[in-house]
Chimera marker file (.cmm) of the C-alpha trace (Angstrom):
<marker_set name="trace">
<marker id="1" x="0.000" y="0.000" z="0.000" r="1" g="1" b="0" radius="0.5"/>
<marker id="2" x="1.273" y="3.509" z="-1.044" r="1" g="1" b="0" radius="0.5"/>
<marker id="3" x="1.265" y="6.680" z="1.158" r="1" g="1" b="0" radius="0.5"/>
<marker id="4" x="0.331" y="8.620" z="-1.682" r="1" g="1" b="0" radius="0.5"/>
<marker id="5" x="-1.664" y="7.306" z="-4.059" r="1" g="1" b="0" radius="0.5"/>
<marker id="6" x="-0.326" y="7.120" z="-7.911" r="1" g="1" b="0" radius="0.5"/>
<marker id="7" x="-2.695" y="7.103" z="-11.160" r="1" g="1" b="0" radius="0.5"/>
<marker id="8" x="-2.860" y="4.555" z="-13.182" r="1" g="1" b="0" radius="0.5"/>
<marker id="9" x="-1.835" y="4.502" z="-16.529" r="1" g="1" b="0" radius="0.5"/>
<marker id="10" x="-5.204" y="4.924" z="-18.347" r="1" g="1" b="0" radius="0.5"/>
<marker id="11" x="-5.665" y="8.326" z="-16.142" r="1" g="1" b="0" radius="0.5"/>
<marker id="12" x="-2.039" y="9.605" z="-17.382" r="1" g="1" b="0" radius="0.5"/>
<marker id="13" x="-3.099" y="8.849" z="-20.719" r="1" g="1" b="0" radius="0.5"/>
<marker id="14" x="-6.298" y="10.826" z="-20.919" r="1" g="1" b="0" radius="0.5"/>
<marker id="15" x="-4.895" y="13.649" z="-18.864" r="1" g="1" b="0" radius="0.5"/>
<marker id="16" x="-1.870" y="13.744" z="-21.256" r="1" g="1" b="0" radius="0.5"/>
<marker id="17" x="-4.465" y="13.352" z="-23.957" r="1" g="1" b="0" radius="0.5"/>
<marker id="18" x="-6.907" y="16.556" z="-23.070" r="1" g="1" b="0" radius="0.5"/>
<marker id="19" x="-3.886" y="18.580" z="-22.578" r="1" g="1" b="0" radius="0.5"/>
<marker id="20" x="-2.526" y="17.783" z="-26.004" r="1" g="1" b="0" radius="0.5"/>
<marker id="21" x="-5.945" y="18.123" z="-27.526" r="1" g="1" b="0" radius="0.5"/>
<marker id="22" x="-6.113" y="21.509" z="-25.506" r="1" g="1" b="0" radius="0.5"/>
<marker id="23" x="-4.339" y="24.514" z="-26.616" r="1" g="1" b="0" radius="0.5"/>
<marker id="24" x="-4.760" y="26.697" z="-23.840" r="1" g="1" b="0" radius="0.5"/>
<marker id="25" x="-1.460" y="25.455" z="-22.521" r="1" g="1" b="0" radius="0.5"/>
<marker id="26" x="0.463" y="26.874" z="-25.528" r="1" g="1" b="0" radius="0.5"/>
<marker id="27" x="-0.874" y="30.346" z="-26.023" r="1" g="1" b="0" radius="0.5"/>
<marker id="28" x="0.341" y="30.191" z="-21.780" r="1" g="1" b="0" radius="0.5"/>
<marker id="29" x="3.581" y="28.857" z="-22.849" r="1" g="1" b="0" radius="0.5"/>
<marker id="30" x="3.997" y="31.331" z="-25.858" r="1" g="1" b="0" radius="0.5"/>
<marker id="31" x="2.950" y="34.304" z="-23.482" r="1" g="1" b="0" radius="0.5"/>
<marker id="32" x="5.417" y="33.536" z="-20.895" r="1" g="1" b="0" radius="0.5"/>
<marker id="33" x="8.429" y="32.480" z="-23.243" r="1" g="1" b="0" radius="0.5"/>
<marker id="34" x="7.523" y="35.869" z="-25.291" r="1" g="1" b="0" radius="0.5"/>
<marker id="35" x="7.621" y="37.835" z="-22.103" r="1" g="1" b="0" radius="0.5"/>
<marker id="36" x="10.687" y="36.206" z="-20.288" r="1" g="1" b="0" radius="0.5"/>
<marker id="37" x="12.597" y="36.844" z="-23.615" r="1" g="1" b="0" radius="0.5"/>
<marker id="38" x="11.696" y="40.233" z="-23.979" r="1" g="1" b="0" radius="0.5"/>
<marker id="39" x="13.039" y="40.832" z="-20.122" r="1" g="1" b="0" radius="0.5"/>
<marker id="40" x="15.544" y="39.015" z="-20.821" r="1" g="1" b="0" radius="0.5"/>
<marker id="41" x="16.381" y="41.395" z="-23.766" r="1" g="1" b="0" radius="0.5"/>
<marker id="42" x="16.066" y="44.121" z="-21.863" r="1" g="1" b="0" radius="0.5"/>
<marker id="43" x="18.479" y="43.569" z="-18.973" r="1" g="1" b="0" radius="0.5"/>
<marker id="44" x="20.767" y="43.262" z="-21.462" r="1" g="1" b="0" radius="0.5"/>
<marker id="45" x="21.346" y="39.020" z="-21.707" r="1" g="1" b="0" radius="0.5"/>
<marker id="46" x="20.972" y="38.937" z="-25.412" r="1" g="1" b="0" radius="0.5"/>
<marker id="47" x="21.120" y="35.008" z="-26.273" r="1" g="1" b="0" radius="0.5"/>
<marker id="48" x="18.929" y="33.884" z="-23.408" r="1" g="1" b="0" radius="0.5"/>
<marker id="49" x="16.665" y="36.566" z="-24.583" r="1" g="1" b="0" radius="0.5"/>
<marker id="50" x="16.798" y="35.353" z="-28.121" r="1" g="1" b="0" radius="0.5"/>
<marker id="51" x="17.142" y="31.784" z="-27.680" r="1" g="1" b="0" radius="0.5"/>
<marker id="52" x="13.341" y="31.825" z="-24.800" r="1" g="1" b="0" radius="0.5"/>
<marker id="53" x="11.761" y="34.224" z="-27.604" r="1" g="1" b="0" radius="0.5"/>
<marker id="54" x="12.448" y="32.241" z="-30.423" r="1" g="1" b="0" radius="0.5"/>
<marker id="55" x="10.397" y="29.514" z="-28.238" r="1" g="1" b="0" radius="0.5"/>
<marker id="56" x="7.896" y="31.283" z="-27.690" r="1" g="1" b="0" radius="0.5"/>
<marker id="57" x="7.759" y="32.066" z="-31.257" r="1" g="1" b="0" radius="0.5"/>
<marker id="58" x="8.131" y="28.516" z="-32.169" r="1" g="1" b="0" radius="0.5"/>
<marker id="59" x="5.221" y="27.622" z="-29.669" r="1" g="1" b="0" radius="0.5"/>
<marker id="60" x="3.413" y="30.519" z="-31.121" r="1" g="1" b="0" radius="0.5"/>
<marker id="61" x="3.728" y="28.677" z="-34.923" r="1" g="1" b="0" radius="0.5"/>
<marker id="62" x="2.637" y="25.472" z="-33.737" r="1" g="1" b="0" radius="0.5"/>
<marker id="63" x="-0.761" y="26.793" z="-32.060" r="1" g="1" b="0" radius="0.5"/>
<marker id="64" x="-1.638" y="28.798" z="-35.576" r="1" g="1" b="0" radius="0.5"/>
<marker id="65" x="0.023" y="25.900" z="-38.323" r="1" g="1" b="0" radius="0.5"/>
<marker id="66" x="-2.843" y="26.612" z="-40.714" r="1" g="1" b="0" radius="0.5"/>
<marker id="67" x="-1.634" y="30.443" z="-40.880" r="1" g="1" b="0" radius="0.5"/>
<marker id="68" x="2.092" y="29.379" z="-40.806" r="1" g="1" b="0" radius="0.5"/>
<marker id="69" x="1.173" y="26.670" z="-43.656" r="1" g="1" b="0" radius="0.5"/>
<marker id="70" x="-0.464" y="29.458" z="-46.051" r="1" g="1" b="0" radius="0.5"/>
<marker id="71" x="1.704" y="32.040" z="-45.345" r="1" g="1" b="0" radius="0.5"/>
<marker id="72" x="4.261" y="29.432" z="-46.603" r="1" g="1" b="0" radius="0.5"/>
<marker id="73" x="2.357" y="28.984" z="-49.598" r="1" g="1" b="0" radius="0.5"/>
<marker id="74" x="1.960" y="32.130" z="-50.372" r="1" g="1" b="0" radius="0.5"/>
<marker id="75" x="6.092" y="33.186" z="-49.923" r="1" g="1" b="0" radius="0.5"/>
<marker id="76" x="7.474" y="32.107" z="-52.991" r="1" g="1" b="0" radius="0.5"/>
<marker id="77" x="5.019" y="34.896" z="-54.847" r="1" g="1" b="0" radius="0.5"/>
<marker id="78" x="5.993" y="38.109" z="-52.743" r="1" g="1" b="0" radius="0.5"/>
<marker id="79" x="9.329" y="37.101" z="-52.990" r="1" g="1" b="0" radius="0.5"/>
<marker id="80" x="8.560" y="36.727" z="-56.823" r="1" g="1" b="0" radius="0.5"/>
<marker id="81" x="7.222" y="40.492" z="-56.161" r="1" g="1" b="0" radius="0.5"/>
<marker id="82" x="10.388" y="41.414" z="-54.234" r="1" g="1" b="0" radius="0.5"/>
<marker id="83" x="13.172" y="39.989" z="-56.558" r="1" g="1" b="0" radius="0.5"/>
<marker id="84" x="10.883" y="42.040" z="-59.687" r="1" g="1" b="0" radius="0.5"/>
<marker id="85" x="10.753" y="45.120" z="-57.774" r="1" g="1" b="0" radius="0.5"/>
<marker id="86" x="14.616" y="45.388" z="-57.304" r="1" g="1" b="0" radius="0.5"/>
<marker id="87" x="15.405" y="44.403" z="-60.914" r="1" g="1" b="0" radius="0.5"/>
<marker id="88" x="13.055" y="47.444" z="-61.649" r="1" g="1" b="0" radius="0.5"/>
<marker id="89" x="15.413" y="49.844" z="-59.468" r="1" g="1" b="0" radius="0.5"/>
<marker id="90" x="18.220" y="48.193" z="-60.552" r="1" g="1" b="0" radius="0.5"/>
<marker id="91" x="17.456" y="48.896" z="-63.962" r="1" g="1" b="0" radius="0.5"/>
<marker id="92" x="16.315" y="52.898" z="-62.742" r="1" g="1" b="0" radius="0.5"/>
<marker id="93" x="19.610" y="53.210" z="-61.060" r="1" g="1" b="0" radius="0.5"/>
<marker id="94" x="21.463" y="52.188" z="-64.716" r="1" g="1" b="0" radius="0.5"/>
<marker id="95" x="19.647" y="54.370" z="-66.708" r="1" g="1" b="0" radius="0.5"/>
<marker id="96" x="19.906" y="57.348" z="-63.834" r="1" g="1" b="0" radius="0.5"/>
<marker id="97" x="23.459" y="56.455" z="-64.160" r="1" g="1" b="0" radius="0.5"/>
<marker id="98" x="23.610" y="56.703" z="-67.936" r="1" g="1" b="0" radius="0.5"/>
<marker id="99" x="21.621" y="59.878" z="-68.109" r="1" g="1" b="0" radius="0.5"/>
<marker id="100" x="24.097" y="61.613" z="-65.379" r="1" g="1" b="0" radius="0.5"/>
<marker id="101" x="26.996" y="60.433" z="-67.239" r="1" g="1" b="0" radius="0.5"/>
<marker id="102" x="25.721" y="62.058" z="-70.353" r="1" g="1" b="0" radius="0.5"/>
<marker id="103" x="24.944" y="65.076" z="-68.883" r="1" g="1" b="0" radius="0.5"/>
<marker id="104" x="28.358" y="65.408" z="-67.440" r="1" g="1" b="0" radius="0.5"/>
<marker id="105" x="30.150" y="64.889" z="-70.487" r="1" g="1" b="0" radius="0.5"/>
<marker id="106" x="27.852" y="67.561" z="-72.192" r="1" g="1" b="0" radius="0.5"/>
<marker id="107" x="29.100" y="70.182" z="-69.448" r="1" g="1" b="0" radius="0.5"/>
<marker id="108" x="32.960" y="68.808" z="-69.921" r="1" g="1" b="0" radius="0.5"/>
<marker id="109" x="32.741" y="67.496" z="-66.422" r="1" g="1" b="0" radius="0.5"/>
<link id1="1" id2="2" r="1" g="1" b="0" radius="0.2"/>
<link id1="2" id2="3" r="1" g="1" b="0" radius="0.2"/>
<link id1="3" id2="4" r="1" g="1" b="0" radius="0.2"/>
<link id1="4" id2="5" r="1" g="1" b="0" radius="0.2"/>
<link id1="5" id2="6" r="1" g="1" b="0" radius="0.2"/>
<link id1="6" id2="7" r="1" g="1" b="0" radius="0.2"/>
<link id1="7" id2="8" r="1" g="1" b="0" radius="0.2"/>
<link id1="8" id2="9" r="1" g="1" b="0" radius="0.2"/>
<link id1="9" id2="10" r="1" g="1" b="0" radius="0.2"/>
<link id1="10" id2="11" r="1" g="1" b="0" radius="0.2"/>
<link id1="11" id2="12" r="1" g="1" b="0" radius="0.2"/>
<link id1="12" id2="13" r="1" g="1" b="0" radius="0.2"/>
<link id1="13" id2="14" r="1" g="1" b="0" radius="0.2"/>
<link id1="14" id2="15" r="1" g="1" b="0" radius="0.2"/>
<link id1="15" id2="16" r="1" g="1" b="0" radius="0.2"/>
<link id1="16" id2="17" r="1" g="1" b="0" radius="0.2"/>
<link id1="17" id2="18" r="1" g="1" b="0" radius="0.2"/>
<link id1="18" id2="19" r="1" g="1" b="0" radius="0.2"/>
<link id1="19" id2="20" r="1" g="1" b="0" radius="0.2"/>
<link id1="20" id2="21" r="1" g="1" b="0" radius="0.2"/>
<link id1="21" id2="22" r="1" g="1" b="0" radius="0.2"/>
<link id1="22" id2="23" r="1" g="1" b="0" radius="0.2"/>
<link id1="23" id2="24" r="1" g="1" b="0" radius="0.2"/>
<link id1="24" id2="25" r="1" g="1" b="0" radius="0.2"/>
<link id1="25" id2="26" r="1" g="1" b="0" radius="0.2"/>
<link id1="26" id2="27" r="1" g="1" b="0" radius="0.2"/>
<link id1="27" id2="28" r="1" g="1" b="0" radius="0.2"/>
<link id1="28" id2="29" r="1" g="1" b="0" radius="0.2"/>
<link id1="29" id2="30" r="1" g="1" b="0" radius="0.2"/>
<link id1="30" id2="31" r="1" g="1" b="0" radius="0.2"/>
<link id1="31" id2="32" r="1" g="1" b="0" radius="0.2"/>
<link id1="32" id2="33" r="1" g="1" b="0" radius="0.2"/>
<link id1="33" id2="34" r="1" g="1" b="0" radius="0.2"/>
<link id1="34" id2="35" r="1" g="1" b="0" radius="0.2"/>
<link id1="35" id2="36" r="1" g="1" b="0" radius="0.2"/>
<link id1="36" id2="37" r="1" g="1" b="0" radius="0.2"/>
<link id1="37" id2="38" r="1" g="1" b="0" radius="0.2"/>
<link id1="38" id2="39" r="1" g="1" b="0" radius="0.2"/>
<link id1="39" id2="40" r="1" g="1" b="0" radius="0.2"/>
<link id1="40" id2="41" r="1" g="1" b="0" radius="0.2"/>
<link id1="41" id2="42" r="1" g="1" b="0" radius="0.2"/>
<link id1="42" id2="43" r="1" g="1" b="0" radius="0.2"/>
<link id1="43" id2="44" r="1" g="1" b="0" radius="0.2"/>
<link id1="44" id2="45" r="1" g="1" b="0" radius="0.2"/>
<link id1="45" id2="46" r="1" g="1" b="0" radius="0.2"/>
<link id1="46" id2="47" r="1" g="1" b="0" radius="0.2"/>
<link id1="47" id2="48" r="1" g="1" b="0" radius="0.2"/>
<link id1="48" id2="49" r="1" g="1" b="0" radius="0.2"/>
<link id1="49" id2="50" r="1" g="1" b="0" radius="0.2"/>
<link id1="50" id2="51" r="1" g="1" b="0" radius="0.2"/>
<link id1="51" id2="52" r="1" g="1" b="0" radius="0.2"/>
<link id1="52" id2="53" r="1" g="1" b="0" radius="0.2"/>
<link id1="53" id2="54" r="1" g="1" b="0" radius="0.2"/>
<link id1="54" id2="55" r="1" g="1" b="0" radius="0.2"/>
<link id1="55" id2="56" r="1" g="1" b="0" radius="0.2"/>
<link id1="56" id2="57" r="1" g="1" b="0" radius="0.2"/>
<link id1="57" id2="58" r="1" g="1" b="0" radius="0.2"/>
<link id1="58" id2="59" r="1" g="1" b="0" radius="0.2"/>
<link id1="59" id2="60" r="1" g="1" b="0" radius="0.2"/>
<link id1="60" id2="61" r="1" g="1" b="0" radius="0.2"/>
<link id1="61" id2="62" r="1" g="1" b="0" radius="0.2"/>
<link id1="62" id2="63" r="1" g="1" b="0" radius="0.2"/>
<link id1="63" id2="64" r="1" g="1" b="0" radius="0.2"/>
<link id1="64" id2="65" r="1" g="1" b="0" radius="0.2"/>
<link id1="65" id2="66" r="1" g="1" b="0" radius="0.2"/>
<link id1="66" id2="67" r="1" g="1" b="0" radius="0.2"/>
<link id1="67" id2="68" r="1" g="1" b="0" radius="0.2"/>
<link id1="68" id2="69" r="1" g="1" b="0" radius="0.2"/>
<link id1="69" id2="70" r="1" g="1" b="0" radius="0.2"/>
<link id1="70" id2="71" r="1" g="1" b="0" radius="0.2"/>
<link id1="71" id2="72" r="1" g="1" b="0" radius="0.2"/>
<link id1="72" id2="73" r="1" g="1" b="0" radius="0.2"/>
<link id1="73" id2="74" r="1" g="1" b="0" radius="0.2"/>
<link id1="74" id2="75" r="1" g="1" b="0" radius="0.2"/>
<link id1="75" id2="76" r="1" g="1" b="0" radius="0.2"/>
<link id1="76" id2="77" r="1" g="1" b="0" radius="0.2"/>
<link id1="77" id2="78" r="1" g="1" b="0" radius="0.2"/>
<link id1="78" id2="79" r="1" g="1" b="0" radius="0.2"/>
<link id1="79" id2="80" r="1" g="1" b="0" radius="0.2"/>
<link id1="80" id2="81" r="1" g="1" b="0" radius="0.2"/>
<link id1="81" id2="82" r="1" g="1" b="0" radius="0.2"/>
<link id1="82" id2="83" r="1" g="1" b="0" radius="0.2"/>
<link id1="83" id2="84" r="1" g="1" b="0" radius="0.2"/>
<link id1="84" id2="85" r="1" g="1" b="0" radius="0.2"/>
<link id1="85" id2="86" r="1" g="1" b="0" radius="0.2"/>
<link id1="86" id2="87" r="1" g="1" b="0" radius="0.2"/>
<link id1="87" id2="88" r="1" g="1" b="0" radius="0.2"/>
<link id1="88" id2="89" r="1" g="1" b="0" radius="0.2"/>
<link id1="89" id2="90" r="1" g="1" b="0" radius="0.2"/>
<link id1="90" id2="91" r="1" g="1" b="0" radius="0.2"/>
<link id1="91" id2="92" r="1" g="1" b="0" radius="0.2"/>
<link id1="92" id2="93" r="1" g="1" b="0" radius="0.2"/>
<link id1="93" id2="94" r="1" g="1" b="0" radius="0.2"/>
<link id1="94" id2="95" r="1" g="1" b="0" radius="0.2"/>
<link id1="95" id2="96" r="1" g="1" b="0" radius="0.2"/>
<link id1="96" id2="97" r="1" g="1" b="0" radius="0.2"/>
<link id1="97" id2="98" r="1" g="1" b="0" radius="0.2"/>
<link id1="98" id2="99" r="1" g="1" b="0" radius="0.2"/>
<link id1="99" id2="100" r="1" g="1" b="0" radius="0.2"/>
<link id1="100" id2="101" r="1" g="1" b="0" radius="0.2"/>
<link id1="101" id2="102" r="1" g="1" b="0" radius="0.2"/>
<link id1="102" id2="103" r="1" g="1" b="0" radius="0.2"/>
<link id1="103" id2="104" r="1" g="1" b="0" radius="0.2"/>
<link id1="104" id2="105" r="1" g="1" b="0" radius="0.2"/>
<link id1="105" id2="106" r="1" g="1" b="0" radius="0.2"/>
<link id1="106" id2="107" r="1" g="1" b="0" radius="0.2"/>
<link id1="107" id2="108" r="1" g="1" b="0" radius="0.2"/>
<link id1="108" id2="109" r="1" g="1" b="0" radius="0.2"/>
</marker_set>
């Protein structure tokens, strides 16, 4: 007989169970790794600051994986956007270029 009495397996399992199937316990988890990081950032201990809100961010991601999933989807199109935008001001930068060095060599510069 046990002082103290121990569940059985079958009670672990289902309390294991509703916590798993209950995400309360990560937004908690997210909250307090997102704020312990953030105090940690501000007294000045920068990789323990990183390295707890990067959990928290992780935790964060795995309560909202149908956002993360999209937003995934949707990244190789703005970077698309992105990689045309700065071929366009590449290109406005050459001709800017061209048109400068043209007028200097009309002044004798």
């Amino acid at each position: 007989m046990n002082a103290i009495p121990l569940p059985s397996r079958e009670v672990l399992a289902s309390r294991a169970e509703a916590v798993i199937k209950n995400p309360e316990w990560l937004r908690i988890g997210a909250g307090a790794s997102l704020l312990t990081g953030s105090l940690l950032l501000l007294t000045g201990k920068r990789k323990a600051g990183l390295l707890v809100t990067a959990a928290g961010t992780v935790l964060a991601m795995l309560e909202h994986h149908e956002i993360v999933a999209d937003w995934w989807e949707a990244l190789p199109k703005h970077l698309e956007k992105a990689q045309h935008m700065l071929d366009q001001a590449q290109q406005t930068i050459g001709d800017l270029t061209d048109k400068r060095d043209k007028i200097f060599s009309m002044f004798g510069k």
